[in-house]
C-alpha positions as CSV (number, residue, x, y, z in Angstrom):
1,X,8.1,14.9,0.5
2,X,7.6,12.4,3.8
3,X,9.7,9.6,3.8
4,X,9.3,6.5,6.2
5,X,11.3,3.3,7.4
6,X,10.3,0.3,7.0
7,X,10.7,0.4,10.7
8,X,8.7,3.2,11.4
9,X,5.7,2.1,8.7
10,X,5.8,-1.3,11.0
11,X,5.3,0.5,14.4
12,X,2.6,3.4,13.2
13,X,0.5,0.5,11.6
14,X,0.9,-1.2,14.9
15,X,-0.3,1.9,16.7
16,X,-2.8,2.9,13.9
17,X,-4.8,0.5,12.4
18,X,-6.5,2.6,10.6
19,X,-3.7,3.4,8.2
20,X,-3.6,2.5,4.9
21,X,-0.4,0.4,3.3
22,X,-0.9,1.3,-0.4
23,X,0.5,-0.7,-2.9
24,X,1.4,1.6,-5.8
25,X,2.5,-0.7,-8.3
26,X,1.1,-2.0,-11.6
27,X,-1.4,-5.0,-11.6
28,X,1.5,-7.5,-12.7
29,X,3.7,-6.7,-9.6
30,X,1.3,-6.7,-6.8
31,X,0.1,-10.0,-8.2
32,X,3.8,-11.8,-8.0
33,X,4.0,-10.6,-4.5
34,X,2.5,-7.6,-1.7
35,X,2.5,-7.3,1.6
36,X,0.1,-9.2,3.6
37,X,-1.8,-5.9,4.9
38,X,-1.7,-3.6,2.0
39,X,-3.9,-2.7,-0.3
40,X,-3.7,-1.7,-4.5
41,X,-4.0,1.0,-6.0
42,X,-1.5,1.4,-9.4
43,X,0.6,4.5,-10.1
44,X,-1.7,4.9,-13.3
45,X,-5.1,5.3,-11.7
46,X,-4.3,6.8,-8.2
47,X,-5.5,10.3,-8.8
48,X,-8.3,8.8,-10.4
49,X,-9.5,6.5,-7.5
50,X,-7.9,8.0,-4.5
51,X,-10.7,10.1,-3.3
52,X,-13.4,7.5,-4.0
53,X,-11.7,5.3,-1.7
54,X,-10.4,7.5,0.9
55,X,-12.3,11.3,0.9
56,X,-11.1,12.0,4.1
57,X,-7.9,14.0,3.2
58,X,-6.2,13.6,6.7
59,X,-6.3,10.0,6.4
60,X,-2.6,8.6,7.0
61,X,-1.1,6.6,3.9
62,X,1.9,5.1,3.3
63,X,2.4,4.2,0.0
64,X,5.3,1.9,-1.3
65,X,6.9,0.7,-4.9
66,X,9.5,-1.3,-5.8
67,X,12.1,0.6,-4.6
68,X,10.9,4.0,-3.5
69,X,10.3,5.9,-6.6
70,X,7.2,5.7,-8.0
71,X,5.8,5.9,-4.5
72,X,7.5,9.8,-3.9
73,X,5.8,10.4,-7.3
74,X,2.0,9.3,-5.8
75,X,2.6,11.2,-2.7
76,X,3.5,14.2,-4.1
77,X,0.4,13.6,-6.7
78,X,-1.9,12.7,-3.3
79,X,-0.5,16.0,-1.8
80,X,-1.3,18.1,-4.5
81,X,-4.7,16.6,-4.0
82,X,-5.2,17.9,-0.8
83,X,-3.8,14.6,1.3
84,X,-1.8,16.1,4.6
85,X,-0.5,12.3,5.7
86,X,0.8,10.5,2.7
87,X,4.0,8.9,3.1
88,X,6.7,7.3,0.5
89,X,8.4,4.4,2.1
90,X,12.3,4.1,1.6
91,X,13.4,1.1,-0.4
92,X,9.8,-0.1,-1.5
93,X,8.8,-3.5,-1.5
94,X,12.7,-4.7,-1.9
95,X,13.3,-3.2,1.7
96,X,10.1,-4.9,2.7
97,X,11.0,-8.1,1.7
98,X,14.9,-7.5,3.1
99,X,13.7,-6.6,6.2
100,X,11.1,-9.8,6.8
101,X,7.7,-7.9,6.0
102,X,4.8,-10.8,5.6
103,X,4.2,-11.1,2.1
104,X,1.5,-12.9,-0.2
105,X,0.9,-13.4,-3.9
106,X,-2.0,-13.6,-5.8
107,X,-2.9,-17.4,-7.5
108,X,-5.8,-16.5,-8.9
109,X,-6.9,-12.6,-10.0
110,X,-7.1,-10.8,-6.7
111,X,-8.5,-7.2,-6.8
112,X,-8.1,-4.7,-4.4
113,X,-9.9,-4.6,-0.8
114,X,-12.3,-1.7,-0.2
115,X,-12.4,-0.2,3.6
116,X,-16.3,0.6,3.8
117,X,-17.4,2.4,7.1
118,X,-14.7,0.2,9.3
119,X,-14.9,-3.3,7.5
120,X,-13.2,-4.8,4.5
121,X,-14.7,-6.1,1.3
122,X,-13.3,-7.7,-1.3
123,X,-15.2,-7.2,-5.0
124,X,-14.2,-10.7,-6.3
125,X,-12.8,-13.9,-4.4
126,X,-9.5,-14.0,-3.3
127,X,-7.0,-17.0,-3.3
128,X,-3.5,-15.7,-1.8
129,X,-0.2,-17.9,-0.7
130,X,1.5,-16.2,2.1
131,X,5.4,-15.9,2.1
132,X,7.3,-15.3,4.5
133,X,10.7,-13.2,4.2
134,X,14.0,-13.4,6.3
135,X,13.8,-14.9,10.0
């Protein structure tokens, strides 16, 4: 399994926009708080979904929890899928949040963005509050 920093999530998102921050948690979670760039896709429907949203399979995805478990379970799932650039990052959403990632929450029911041919759609309207963590 591919591990990440938080560091190193932070500088290949800077260098590749195009990477996806996936949110693995349930609904519940990523609605008391996400990062600001990352997008949802629960534990429990991942294989489901996965190649609807993303079918190229060399697509790079870094894929976090709340502390790092559940996310080493969807990569490994994603690899057995035929994904070749999934990545768990180490600590989750606490070592996020320790380490001064952007954060929002949900204040109304937010659903997960959809990256269609370069541009973002949102299937429902969104209403976020954007916290900040740590100087």
């Amino acid at each position: 399994m591919n591990e990440i920093s938080v560091a190193e999530a932070r500088a290949r998102l800077a260098a590749a926009p195009q990477t996806v921050l996936l949110d693995v948690r349930e609904d519940h979670e990523w609605q008391a708080g996400h990062a600001v760039q990352a997008l949802h896709l629960g534990k429990g429907i991942l294989e489901r979904d996965l190649e609807k949203l993303y079918p190229d399979v060399t697509t790079e995805i870094i894929m976090y929890c709340g502390g790092g478990f559940r996310s080493a379970l969807t990569c490994d799932a994603a690899r057995r899928m035929g994904y070749k650039n999934v990545y768990s990052l180490i600590g989750g959403y606490k070592g996020m949040t320790a380490a001064g990632w952007p954060t929002t929450r949900c204040s109304l029911w937010q659903t997960y963005p959809v990256r269609e041919i370069g541009a973002w759609q949102s299937t429902r309207p969104v209403a976020t509050e954007l916290v900040w963590h740590g100087a």
